[in-house]
PyMOL CGO cylinders between C-alpha atoms (Angstrom):
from pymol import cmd
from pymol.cgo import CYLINDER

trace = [
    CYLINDER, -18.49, 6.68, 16.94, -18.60, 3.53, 15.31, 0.3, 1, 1, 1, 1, 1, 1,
    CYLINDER, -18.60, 3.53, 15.31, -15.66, 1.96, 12.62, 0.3, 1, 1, 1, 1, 1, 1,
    CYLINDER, -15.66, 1.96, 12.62, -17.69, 0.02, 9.78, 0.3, 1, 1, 1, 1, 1, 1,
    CYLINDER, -17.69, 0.02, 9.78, -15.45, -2.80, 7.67, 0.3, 1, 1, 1, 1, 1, 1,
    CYLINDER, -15.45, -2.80, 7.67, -14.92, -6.07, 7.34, 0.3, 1, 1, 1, 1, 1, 1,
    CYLINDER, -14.92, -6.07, 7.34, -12.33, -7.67, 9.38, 0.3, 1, 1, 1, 1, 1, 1,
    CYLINDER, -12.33, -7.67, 9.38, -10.56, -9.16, 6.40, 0.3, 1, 1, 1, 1, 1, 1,
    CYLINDER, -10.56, -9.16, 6.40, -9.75, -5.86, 5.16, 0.3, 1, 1, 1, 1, 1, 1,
    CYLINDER, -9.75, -5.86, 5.16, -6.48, -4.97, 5.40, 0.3, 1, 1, 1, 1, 1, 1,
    CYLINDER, -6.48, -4.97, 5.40, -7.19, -0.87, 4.94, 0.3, 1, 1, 1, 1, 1, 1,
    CYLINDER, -7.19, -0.87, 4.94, -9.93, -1.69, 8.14, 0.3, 1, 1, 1, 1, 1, 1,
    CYLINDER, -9.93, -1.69, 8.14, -7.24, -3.21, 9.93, 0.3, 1, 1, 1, 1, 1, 1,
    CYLINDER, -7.24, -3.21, 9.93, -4.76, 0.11, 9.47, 0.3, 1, 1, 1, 1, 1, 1,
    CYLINDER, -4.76, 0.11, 9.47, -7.87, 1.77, 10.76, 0.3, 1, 1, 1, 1, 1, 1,
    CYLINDER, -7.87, 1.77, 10.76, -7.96, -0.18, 13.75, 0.3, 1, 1, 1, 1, 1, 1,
    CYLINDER, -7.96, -0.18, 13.75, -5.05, -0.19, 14.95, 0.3, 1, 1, 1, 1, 1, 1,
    CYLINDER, -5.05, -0.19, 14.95, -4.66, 3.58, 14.48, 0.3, 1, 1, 1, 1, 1, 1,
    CYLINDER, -4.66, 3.58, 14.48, -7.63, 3.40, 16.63, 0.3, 1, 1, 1, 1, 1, 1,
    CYLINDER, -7.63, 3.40, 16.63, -6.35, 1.57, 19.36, 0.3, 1, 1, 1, 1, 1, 1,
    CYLINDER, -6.35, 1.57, 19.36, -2.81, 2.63, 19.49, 0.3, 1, 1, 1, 1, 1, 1,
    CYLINDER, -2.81, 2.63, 19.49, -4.56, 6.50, 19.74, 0.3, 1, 1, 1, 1, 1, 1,
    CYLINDER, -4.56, 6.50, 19.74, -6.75, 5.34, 22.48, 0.3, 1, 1, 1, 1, 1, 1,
    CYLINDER, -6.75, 5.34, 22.48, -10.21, 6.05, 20.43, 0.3, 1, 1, 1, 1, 1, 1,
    CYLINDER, -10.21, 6.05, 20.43, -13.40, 5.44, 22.06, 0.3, 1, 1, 1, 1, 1, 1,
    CYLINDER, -13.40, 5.44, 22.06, -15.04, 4.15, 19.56, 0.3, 1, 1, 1, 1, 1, 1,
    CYLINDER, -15.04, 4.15, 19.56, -17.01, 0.96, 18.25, 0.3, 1, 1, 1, 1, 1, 1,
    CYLINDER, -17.01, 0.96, 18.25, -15.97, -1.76, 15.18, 0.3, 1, 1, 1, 1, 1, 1,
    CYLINDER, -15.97, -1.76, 15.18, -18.89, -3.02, 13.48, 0.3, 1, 1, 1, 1, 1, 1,
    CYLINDER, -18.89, -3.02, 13.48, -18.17, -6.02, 11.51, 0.3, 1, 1, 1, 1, 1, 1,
    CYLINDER, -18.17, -6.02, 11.51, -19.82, -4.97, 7.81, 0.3, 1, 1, 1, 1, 1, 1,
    CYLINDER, -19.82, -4.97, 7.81, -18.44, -6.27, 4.51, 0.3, 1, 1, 1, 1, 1, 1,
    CYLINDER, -18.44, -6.27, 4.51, -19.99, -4.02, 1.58, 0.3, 1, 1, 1, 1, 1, 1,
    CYLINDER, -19.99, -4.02, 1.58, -21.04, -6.52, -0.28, 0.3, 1, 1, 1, 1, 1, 1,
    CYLINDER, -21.04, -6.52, -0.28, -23.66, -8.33, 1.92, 0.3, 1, 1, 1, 1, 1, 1,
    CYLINDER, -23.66, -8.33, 1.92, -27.16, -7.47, 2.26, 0.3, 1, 1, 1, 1, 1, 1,
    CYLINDER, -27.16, -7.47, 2.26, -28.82, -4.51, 4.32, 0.3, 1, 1, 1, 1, 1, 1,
    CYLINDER, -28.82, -4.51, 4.32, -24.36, -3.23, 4.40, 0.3, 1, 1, 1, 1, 1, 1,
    CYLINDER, -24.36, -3.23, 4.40, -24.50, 0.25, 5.85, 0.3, 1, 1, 1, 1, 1, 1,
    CYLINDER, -24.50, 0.25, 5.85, -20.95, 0.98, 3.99, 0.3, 1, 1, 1, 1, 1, 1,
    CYLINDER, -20.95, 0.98, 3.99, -22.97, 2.57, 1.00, 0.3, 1, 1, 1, 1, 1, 1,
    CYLINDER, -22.97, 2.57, 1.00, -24.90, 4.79, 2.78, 0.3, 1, 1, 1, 1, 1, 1,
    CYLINDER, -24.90, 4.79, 2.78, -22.32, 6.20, 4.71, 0.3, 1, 1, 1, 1, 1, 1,
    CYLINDER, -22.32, 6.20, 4.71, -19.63, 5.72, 2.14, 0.3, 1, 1, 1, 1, 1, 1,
    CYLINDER, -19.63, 5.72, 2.14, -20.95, 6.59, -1.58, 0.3, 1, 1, 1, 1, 1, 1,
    CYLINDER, -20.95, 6.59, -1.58, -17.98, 4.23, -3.59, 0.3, 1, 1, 1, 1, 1, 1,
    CYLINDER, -17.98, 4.23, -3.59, -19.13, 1.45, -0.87, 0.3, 1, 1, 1, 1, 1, 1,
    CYLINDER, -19.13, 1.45, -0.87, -15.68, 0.77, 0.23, 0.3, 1, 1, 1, 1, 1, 1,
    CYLINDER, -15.68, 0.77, 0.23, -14.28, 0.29, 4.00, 0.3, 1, 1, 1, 1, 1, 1,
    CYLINDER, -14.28, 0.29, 4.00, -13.38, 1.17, 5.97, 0.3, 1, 1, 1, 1, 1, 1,
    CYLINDER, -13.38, 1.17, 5.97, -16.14, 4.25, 7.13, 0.3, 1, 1, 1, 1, 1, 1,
    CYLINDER, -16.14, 4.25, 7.13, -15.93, 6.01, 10.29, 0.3, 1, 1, 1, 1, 1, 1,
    CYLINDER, -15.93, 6.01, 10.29, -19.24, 7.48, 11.59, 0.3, 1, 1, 1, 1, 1, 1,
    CYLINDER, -19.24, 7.48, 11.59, -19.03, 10.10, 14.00, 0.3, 1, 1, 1, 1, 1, 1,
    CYLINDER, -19.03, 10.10, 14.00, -21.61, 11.07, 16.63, 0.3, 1, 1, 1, 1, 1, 1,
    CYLINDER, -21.61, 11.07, 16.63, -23.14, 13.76, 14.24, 0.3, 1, 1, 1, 1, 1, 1,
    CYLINDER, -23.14, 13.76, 14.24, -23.82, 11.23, 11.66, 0.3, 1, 1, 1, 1, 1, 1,
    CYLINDER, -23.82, 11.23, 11.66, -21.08, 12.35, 9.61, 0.3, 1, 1, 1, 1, 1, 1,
    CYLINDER, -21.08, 12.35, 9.61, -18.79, 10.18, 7.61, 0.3, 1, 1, 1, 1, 1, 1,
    CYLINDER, -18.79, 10.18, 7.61, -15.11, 10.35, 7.12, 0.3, 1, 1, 1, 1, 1, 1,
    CYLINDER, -15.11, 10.35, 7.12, -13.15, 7.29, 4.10, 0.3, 1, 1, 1, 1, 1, 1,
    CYLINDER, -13.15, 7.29, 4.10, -11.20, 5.67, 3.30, 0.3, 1, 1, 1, 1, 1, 1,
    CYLINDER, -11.20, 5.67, 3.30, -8.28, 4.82, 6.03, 0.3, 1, 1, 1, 1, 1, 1,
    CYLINDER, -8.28, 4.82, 6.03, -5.86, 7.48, 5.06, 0.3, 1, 1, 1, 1, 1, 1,
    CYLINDER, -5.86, 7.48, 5.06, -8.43, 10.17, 6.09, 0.3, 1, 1, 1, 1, 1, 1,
    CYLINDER, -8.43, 10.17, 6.09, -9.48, 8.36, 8.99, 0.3, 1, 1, 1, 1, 1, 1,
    CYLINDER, -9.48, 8.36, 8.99, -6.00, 7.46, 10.31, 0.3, 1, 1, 1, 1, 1, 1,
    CYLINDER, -6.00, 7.46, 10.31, -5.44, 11.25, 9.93, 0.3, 1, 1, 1, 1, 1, 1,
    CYLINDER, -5.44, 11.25, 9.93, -8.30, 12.03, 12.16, 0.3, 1, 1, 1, 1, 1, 1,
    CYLINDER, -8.30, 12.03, 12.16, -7.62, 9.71, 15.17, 0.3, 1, 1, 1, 1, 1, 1,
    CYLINDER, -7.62, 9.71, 15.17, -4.47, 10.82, 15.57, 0.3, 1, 1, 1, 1, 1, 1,
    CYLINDER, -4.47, 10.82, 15.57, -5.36, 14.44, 15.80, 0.3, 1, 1, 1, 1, 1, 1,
    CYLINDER, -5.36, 14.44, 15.80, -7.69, 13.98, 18.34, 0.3, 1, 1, 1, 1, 1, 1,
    CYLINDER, -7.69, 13.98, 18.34, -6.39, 10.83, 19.93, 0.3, 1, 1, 1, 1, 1, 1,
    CYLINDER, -6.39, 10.83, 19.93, -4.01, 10.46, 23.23, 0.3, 1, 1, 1, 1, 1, 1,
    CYLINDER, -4.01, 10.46, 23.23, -0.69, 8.90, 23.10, 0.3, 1, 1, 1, 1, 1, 1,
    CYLINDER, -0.69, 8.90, 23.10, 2.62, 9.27, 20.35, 0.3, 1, 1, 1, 1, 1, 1,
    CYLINDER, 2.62, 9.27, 20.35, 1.94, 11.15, 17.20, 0.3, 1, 1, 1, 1, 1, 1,
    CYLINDER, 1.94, 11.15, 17.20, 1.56, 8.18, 14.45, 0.3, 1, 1, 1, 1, 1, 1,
    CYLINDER, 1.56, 8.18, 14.45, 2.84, 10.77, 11.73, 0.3, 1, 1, 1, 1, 1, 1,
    CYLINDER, 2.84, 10.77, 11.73, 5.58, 13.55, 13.20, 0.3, 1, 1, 1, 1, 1, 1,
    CYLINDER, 5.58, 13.55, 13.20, 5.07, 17.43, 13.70, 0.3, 1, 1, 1, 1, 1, 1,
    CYLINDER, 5.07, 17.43, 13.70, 8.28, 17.90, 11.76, 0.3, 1, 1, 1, 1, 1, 1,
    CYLINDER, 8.28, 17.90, 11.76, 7.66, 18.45, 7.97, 0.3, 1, 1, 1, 1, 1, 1,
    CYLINDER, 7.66, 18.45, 7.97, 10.35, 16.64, 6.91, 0.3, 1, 1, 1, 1, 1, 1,
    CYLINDER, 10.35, 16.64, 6.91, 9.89, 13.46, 9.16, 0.3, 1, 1, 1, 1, 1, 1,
    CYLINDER, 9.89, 13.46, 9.16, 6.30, 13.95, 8.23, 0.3, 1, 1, 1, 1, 1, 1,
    CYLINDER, 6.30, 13.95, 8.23, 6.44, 13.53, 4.61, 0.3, 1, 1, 1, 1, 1, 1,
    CYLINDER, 6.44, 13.53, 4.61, 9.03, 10.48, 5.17, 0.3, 1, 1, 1, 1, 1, 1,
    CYLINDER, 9.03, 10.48, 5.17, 6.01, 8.69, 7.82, 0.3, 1, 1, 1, 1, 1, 1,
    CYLINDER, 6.01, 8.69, 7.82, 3.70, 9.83, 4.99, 0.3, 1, 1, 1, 1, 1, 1,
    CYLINDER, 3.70, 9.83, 4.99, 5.82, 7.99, 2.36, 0.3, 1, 1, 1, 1, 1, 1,
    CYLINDER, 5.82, 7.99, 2.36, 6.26, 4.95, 4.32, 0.3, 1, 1, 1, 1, 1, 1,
    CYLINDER, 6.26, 4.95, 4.32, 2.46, 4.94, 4.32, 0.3, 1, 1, 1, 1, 1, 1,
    CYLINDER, 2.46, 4.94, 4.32, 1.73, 5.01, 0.44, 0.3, 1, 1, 1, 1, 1, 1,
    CYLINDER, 1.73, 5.01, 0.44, 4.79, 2.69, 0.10, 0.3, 1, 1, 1, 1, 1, 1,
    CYLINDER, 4.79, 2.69, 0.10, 2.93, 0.09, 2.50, 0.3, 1, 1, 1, 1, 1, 1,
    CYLINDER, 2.93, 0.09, 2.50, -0.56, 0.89, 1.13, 0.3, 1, 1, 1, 1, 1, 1,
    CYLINDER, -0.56, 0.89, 1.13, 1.05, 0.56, -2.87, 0.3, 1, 1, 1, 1, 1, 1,
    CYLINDER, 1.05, 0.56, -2.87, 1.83, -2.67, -1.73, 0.3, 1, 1, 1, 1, 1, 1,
    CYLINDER, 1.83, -2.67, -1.73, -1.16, -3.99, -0.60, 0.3, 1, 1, 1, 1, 1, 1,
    CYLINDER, -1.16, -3.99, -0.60, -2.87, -2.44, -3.70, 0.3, 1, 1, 1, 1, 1, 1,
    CYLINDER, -2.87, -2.44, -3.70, -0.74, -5.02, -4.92, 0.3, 1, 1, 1, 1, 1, 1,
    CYLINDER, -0.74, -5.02, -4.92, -2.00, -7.84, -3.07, 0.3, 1, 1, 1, 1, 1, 1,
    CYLINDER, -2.00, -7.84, -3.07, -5.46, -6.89, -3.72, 0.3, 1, 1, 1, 1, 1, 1,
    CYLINDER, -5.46, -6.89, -3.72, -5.49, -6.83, -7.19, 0.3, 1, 1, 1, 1, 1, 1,
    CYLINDER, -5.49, -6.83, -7.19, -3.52, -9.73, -7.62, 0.3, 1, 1, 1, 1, 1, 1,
    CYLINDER, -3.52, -9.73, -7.62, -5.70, -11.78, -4.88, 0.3, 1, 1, 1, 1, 1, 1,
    CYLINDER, -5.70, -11.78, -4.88, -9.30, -10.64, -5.27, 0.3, 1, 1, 1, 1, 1, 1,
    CYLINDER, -9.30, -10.64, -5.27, -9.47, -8.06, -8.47, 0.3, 1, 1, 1, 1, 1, 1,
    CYLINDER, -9.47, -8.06, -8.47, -7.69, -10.83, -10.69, 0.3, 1, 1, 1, 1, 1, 1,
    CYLINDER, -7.69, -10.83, -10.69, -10.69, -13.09, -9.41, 0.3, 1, 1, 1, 1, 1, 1,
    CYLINDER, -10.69, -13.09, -9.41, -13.49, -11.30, -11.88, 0.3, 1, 1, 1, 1, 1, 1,
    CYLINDER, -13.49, -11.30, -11.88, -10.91, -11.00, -14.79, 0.3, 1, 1, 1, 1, 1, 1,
    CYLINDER, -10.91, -11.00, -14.79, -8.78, -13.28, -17.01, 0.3, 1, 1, 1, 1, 1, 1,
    CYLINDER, -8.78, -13.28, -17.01, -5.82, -11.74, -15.58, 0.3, 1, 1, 1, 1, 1, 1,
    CYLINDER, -5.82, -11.74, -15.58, -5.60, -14.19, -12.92, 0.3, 1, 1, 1, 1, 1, 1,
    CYLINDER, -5.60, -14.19, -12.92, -3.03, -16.50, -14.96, 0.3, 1, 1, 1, 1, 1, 1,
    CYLINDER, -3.03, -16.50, -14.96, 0.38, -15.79, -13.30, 0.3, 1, 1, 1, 1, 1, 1,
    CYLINDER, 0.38, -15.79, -13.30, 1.70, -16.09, -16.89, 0.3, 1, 1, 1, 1, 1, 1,
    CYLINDER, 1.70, -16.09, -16.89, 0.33, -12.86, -18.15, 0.3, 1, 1, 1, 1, 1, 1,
    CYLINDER, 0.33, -12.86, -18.15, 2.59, -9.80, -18.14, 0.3, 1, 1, 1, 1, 1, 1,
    CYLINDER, 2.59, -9.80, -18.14, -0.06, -7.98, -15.57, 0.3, 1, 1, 1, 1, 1, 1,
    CYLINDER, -0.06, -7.98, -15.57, 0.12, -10.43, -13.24, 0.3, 1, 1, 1, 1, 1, 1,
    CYLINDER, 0.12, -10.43, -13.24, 3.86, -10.57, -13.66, 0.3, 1, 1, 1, 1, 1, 1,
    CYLINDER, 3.86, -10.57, -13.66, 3.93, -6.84, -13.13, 0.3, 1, 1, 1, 1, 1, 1,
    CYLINDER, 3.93, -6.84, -13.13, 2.00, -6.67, -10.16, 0.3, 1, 1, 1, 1, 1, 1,
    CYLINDER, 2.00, -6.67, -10.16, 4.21, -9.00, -8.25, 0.3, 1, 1, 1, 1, 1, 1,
    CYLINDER, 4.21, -9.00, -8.25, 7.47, -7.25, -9.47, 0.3, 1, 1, 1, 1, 1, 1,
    CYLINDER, 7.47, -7.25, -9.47, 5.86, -4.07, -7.89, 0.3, 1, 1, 1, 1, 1, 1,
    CYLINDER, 5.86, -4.07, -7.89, 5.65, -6.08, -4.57, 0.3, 1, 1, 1, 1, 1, 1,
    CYLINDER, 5.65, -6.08, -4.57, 8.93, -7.47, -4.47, 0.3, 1, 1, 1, 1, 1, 1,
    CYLINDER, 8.93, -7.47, -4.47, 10.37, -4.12, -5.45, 0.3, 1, 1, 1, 1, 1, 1,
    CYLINDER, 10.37, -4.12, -5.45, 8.48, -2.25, -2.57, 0.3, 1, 1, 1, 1, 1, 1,
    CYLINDER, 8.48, -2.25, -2.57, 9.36, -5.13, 0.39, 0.3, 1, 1, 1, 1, 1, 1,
    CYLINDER, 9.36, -5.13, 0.39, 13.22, -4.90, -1.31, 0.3, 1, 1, 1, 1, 1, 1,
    CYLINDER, 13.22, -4.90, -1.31, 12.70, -1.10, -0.41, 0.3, 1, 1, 1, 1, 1, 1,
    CYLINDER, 12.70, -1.10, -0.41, 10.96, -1.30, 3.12, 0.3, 1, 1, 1, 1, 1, 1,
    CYLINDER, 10.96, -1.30, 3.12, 13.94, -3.93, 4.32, 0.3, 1, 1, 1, 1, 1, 1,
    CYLINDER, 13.94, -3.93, 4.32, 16.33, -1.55, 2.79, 0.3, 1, 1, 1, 1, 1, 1,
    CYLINDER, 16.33, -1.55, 2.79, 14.89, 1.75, 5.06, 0.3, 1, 1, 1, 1, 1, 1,
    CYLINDER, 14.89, 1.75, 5.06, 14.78, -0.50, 8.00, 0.3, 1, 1, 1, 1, 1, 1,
    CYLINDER, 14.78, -0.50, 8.00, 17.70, -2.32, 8.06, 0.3, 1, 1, 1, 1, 1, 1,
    CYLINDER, 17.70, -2.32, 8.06, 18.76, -3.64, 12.03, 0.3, 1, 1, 1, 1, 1, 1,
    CYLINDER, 18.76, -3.64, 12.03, 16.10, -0.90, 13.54, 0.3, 1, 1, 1, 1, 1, 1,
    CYLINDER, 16.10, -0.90, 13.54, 12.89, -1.71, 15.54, 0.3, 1, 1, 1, 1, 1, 1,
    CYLINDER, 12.89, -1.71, 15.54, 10.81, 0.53, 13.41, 0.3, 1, 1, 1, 1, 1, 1,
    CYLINDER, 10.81, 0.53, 13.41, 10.60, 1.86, 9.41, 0.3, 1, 1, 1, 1, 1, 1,
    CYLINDER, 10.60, 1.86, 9.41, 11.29, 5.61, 10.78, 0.3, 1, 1, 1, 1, 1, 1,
    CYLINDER, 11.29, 5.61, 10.78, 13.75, 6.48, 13.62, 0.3, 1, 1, 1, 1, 1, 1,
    CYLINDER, 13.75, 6.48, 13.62, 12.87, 5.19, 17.03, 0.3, 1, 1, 1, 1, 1, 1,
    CYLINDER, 12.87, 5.19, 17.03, 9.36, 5.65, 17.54, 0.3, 1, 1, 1, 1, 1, 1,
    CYLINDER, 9.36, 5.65, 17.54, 6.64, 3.58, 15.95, 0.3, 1, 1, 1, 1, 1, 1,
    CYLINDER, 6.64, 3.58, 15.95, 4.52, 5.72, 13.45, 0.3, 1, 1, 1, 1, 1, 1,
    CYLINDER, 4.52, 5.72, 13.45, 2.00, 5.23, 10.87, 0.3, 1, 1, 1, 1, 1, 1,
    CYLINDER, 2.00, 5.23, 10.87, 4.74, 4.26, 8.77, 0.3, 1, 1, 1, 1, 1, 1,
    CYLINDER, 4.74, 4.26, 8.77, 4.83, 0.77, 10.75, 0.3, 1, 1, 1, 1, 1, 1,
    CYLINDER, 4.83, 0.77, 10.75, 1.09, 0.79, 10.69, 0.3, 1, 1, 1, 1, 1, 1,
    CYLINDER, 1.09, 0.79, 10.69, 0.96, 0.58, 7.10, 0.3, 1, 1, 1, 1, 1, 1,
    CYLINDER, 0.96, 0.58, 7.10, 3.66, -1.66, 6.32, 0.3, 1, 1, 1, 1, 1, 1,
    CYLINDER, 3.66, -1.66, 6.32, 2.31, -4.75, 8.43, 0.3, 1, 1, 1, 1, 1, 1,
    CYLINDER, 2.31, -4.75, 8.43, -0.88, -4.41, 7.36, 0.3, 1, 1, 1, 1, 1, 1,
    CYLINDER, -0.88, -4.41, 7.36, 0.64, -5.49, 4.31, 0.3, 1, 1, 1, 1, 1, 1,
    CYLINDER, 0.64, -5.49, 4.31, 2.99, -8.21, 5.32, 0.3, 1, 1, 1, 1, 1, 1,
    CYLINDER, 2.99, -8.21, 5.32, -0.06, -9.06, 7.41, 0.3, 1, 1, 1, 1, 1, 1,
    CYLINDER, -0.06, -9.06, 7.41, -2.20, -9.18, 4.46, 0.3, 1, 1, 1, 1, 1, 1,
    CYLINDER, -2.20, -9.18, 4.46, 0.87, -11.21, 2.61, 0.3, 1, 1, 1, 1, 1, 1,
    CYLINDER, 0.87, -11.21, 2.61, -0.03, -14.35, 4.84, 0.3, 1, 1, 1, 1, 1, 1,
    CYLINDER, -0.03, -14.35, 4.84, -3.33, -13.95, 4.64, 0.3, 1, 1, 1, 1, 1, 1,
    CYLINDER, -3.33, -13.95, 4.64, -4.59, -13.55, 1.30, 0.3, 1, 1, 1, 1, 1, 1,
    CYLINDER, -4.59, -13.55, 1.30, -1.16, -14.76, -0.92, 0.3, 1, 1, 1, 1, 1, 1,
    CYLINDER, -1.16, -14.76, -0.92, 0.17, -17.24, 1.37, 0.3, 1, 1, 1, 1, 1, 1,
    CYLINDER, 0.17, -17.24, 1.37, 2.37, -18.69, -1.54, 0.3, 1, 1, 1, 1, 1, 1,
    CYLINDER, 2.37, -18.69, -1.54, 4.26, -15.79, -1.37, 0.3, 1, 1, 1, 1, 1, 1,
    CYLINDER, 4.26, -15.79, -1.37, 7.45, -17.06, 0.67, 0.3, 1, 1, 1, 1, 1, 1,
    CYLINDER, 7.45, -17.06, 0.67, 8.11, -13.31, 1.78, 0.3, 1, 1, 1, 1, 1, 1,
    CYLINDER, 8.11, -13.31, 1.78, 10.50, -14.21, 5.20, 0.3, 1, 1, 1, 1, 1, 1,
    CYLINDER, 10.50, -14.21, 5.20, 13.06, -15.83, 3.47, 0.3, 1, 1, 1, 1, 1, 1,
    CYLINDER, 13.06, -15.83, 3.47, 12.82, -13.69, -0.10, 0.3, 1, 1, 1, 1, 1, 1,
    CYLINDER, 12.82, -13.69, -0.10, 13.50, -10.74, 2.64, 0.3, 1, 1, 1, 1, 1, 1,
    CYLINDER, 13.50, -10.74, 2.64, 14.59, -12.01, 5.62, 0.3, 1, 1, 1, 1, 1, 1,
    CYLINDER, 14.59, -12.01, 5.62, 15.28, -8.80, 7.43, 0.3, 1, 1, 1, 1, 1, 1,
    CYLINDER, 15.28, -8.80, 7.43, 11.59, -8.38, 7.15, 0.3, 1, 1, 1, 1, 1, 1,
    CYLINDER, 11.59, -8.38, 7.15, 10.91, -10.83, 9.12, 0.3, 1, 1, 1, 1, 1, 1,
    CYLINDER, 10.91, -10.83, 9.12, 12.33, -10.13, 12.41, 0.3, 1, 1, 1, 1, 1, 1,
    CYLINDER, 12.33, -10.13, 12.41, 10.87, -6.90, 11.93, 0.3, 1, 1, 1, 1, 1, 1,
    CYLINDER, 10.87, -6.90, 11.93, 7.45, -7.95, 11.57, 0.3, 1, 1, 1, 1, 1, 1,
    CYLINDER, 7.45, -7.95, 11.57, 7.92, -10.73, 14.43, 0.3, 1, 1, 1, 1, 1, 1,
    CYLINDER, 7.92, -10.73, 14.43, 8.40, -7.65, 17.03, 0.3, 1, 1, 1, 1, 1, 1,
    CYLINDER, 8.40, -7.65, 17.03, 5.03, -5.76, 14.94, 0.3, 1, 1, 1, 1, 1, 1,
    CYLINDER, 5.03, -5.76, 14.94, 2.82, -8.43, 15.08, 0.3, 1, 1, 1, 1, 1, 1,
    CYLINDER, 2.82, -8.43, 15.08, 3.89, -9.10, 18.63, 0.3, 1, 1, 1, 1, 1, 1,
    CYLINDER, 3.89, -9.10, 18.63, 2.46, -5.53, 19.52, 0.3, 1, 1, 1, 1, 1, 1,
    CYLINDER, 2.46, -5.53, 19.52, -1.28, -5.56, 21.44, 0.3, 1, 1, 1, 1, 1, 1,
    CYLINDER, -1.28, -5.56, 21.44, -3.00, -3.53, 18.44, 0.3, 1, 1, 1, 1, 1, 1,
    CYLINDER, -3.00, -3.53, 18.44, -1.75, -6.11, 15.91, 0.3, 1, 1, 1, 1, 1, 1,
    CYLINDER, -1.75, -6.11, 15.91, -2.70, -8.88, 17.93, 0.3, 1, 1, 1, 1, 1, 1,
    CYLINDER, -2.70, -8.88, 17.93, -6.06, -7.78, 18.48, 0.3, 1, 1, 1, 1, 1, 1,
    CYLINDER, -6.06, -7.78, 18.48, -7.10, -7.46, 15.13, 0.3, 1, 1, 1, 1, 1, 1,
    CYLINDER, -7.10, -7.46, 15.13, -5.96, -10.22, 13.66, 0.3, 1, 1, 1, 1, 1, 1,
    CYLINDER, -5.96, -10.22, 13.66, -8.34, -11.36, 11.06, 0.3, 1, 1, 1, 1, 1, 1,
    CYLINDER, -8.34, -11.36, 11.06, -9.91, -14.67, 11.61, 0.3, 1, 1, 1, 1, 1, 1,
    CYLINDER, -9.91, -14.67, 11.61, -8.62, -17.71, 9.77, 0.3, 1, 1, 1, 1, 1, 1,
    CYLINDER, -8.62, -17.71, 9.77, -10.76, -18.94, 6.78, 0.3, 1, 1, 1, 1, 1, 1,
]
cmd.load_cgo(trace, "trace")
């Protein structure tokens, strides 16, 4: 199997880590839709990473869907819980994390082909509101714990770095670990973890 998306990508990075945490054997090929002879839109019709090809040629998107499917078939700790209730908490954890990186996206690359890049307009204003609102959440759940649900890391820890991740990455102005400092000693111990390490995206 090989894992197509760019290594900037924050939803590739989920992917990833899903992927190593689950003990997948399978390949990360380095393709960013938008260059030339990119293999995303042929596996992928709305040409967005990341794309999982399996061995039969067959195609599973975006990271939700994929995450799903490593850890069904994967070794290791369940990411997301048997139990319905603690898996429709993991699972909200997850679209809280992903919302905010939505968040950062639009506000760091969308914004870029628009005039709604000026911080002064009411969308922009609105877009960080929804971050600081969903990180004010995320330290709330957490609080003194190692993880964002009970005692076991899940998907719901997967998701939410990848956005503080992304944070430092793509809005570095964005003084997160003091605005929320309880999220910061959590992410210290997350980013400290072998599958964050490893796919840390490369400066520049």
């Amino acid at each position: 199997m090989q894992l197509l998306g760019s290594p900037g990508s924050p939803y590739a990075r989920k992917a990833r880590i899903a992927m190593l945490e689950k003990n997948m054997h399978c390949e990360f090929v380095a393709d960013r839709p938008s260059n030339p002879g990119s293999q995303v839109p042929k596996h992928n019709p709305l040409g967005k990473v990341p794309v999982l090809v399996r061995d039969d040629g067959k195609a599973l998107y975006d990271s939700v869907v994929i995450v799903e499917y490593f850890d069904h078939l994967g070794t290791g700790p369940k990411l997301v819980p048997e139990k319905f209730e603690d898996r429709i908490e993991v699972k909200r954890l997850e679209a809280l994390g992903d919302g905010i990186t939505d968040c950062i996206v639009a506000l760091t690359h969308d914004s870029r082909f628009s005039d709604t890049c000026d911080q002064n307009t009411d969308w922009y204003q609105k877009q960080l509101q929804k971050i600081e609102r969903g990180l004010a959440v995320l330290q709330s759940e957490i609080g003194a714990r190692e993880f964002c649900f009970g005692a076991a890391f899940t998907l719901g820890d997967i998701s939410a770095g990848c956005a503080l991740g992304y944070l430092d990455r793509a809005y570095a102005g964005f003084d997160w670990r003091n605005k929320f400092s309880g999220l910061k000693r959590y992410a210290e111990k997350l980013f400290a973890r072998a599958s964050f390490a490893s796919t840390l995206p490369p400066k520049g």
